[in-house]
ROSEKE-686541 format. One line per 2 residues: number of its first residue (from 0); their letters; for each residue x, y, z of C-alpha. Coordinates in steps of 0.02 Angstrom, whole numbers, always signed. Layout:
BEGIN
NUM) A) X,Y,Z; ...
***
This chain:
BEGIN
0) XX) -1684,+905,-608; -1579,+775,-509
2) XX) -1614,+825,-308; -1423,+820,-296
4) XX) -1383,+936,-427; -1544,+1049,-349
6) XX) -1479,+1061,-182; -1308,+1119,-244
8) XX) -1363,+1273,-380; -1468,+1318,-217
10) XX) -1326,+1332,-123; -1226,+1428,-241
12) XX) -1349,+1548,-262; -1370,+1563,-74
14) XX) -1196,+1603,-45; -1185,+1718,-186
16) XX) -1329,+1841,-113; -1250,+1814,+59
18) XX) -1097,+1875,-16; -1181,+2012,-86
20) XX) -1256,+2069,+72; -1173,+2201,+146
22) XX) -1273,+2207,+313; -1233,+2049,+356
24) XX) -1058,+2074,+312; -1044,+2207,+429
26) XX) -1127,+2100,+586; -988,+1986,+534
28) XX) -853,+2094,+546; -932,+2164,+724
30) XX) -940,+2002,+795; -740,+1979,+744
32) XX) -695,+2109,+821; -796,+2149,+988
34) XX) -729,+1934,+1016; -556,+1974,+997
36) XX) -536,+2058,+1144; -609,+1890,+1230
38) XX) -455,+1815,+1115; -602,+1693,+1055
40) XX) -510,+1594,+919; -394,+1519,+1094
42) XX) -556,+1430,+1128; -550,+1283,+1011
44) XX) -437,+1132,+996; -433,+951,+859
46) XX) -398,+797,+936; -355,+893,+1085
48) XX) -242,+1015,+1033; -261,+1195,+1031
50) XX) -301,+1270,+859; -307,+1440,+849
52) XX) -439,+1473,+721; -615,+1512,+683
54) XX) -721,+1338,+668; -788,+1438,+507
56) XX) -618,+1416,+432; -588,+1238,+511
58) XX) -741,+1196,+401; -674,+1280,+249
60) XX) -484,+1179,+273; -593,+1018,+297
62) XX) -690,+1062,+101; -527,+1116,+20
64) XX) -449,+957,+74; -573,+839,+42
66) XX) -592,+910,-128; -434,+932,-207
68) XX) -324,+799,-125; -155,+866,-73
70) XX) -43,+731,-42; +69,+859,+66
72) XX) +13,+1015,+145; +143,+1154,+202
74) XX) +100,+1251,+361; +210,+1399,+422
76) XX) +174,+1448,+589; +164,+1293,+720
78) XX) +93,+1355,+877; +25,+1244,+966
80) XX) +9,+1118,+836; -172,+1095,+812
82) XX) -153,+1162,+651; -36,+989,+593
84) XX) -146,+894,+674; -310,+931,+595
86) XX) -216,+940,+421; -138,+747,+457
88) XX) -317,+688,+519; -396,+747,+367
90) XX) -238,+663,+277; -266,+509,+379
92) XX) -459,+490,+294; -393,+522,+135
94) XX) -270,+377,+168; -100,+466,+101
96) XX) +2,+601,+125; +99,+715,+270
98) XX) +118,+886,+319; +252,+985,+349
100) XX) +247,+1130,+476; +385,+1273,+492
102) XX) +408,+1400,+638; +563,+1485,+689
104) XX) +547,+1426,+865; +451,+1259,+917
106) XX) +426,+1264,+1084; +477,+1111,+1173
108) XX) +307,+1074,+1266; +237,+1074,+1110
110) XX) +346,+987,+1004; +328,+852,+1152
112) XX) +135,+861,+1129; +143,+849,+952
114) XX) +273,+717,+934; +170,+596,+1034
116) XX) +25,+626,+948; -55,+483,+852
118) XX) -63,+597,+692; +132,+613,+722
120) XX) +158,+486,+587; +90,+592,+446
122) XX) +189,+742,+519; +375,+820,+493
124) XX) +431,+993,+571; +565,+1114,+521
126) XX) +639,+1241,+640; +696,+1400,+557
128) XX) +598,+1566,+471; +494,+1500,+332
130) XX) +583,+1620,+233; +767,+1575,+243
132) XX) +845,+1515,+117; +909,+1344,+179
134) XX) +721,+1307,+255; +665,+1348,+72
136) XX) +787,+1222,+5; +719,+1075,+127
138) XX) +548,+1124,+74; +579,+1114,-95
140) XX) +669,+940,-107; +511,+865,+3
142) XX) +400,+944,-97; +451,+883,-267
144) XX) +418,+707,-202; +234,+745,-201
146) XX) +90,+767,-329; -32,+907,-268
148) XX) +42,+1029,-137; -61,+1147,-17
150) XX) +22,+1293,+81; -36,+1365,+235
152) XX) +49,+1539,+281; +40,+1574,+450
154) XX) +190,+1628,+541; +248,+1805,+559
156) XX) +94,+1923,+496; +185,+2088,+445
158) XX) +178,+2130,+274; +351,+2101,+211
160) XX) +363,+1927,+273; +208,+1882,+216
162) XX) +245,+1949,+46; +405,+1874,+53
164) XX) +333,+1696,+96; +181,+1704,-45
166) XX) +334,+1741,-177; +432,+1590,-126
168) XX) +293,+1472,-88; +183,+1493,-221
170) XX) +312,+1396,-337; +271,+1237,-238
172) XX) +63,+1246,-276; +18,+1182,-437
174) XX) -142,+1214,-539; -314,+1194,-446
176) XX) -240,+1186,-261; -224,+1350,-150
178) XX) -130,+1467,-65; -209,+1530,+78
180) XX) -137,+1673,+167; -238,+1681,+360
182) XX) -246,+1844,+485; -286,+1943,+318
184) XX) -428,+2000,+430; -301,+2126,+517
186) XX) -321,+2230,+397; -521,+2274,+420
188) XX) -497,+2279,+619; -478,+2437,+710
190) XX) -316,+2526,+705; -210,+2482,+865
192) XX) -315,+2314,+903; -127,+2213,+890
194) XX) -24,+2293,+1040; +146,+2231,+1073
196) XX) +131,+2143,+885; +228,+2215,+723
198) XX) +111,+2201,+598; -70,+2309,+601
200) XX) -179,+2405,+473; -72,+2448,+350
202) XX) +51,+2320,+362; -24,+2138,+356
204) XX) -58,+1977,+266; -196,+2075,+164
206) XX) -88,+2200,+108; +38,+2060,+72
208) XX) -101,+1967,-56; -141,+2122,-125
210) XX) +25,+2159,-177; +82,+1977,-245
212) XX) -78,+1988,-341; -21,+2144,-445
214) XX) +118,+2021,-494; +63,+1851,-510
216) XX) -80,+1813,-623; -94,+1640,-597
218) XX) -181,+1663,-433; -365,+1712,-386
220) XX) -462,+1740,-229; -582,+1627,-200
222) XX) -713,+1743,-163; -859,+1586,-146
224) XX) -759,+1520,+23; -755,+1697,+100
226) XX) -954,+1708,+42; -999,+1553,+130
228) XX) -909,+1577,+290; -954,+1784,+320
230) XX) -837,+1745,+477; -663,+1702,+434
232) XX) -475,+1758,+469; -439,+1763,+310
234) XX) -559,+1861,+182; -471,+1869,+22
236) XX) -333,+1758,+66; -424,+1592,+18
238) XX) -295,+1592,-155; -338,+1455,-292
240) XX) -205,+1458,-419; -312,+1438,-587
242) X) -161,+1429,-713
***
């Protein structure tokens, strides 16, 4: 057998018992939430921005990308804007494309930060909800100038805007790209563990998926990303539309 081909059915099969080991599953979910209270995803930043995210599911962006190509990528939920710029560096290797990123407010340090960023050039913002109806509009004429289309949801995590936001932007992702819902990890943390935040067990990004599944058959979870990572923000919310 070729040694490439080897390496990979290895792999596959590696990821698919570590996926099936519940053990292991629960040391991962342990470790996500005795780190929490150490707010550990603040720790990491790309191309010296802050981030906000797991490196697990930095890693996992970085695959998706490199494999299917987007020549735009949607982001709701700015922050700090390390998010836009990992997205337009990966862009930047791939030689084509820009991302868009939404969030009701942009802070103006940031929006400084980001704007003199050497990624900038790959990069528009939008100020408004991701779910308002002009917003919708602007995403929709820049995204019918593109090819392949990625979307990034996170903004607001409660479970009506997150429901709200896989309805409308799921129109924009064609065949073999994803929708990828993060935070759906809420909803296996400890009751109470998001003080001073409107969205909790019960009412989250998960619940969200869950729901827009019932509805929309031509999305899957990619249950082989949330396999190979064991830690991630977003178990079940890695969505590959297959049809």
């Amino acid at each position: 057998m070729d040694p490439i081909k080897q390496f990979e059915l290895e792999k596959e099969e590696n990821i698919r018992k570590q996926g099936e080991d519940q053990s292991l599953k629960n040391l991962s979910t342990k470790f996500i939430v005795d780190s929490a209270k150490y707010q550990y995803t603040y720790n990491f930043s790309w191309l010296g921005r802050p981030i906000i995210q797991f490196p697990q599911d930095i890693m996992a962006m970085q695959e998706i990308i490199w494999n299917i190509r987007p020549d735009l990528i949607v982001e709701t939920g700015i922050a700090h804007g390390g998010g836009l710029i990992f997205y337009a560096s990966m862009l930047e290797l791939l030689g084509e494309g820009e991302v868009l990123g939404i969030d009701v407010d942009i802070r103006e340090h940031n929006k400084k930060e980001i704007e003199n960023h050497k990624m900038f050039k790959r990069i528009k913002m939008i100020e408004g909800s991701s779910t308002d109806s002009n917003v919708v509009e602007k995403v929709r004429d820049i995204a019918k100038k593109h090819k392949k289309v990625l979307v990034i949801l996170d903004s607001l995590h409660t479970h009506e805007h997150v429901l709200e936001e896989l309805n409308l932007y799921s129109e924009f992702v064609g065949e073999g790209s994803y929708l990828i819902a993060f935070d759906t990890v809420v909803e296996y943390m400890p009751e109470g563990s998001f003080k001073n935040r409107p969205w909790d067990k019960g009412s989250n990004p998960a619940t969200a998926v869950k729901e827009f599944l019932k509805n929309n058959k031509n999305f899957v979870v990619d249950q082989e990303v949330e396999n190979k990572l064991l830690i991630t923000v977003a178990p079940g919310g890695y969505l590959k539309k297959i049809k």
